[in-house]
N, C-alpha and C positions, 0 to 999 in steps of 0.2 A: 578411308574412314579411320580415325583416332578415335580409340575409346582409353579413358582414365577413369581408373576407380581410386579414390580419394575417401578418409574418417575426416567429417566435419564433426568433432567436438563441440564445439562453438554452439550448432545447429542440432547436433545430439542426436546426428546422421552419417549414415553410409551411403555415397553417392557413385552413380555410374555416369561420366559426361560420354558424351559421343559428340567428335568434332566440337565442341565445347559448351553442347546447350545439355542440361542435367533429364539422362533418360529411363533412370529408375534409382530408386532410394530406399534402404532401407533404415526408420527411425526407432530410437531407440533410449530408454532411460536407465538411471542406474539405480539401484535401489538397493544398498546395503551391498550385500555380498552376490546379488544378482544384476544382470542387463535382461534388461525387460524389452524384447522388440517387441511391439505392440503395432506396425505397421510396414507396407512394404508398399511401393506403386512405380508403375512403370506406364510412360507417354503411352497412349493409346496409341498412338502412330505406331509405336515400336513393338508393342506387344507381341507373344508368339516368336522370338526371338533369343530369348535366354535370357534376356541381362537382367532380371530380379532373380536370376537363381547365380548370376555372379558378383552382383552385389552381396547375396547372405554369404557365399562361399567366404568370398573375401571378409565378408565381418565375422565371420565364426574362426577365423585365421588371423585376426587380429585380436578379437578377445583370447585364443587361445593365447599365440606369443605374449601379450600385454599384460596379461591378470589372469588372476587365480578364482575371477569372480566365474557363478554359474551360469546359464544364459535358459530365459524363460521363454518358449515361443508361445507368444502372446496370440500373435498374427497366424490366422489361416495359414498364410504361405509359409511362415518360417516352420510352422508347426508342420507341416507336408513337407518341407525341405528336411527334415530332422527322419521325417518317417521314412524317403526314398535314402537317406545316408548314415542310415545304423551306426555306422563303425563311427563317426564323429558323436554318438550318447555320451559321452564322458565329461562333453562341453554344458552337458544340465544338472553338474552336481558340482558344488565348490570343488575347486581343486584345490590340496594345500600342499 
């Protein structure tokens, strides 16, 4: 099993492929000095497996390294993703 996680800009998406068909995403806008994830989903085949908690990983990992923007968990999940990993709060306030 090959899984890649890839930022589609483009799509204004965080994607998890497995073996190369797309099996959770987290979407996301930009707005000023925030990223707004406002949705996350993962294949119902695949669910109960992690991979929308390594997609957010991943995209809270690249907004960090990428920008100084803040990131607003819009989304159920992302917003529960944020509650189970404290120590990553710093990513909900601009950084300058």
């Amino acid at each position: 099993m090959t899984t890649v996680l890839v930022h589609e800009p483009g799509a204004a998406r965080y994607a998890l492929y497995v073996d190369g068909e797309l099996a959770a995403l987290a979407d996301y806008a930009v707005q000023g000095d925030t990223v707004s994830f406002h949705h996350t989903f993962t294949d119902p085949a695949r669910r109960g497996q992690g991979l929308a908690g390594q997609v957010v990983e991943f995209a809270m990992a690249d907004v960090e390294a990428t920008s100084n923007r803040a990131v607003a968990p819009d989304c159920w999940f992302v917003a529960r993703w944020f509650a189970k990993h404290p120590e990553r709060a710093a990513l909900l306030t601009v950084r300058g």
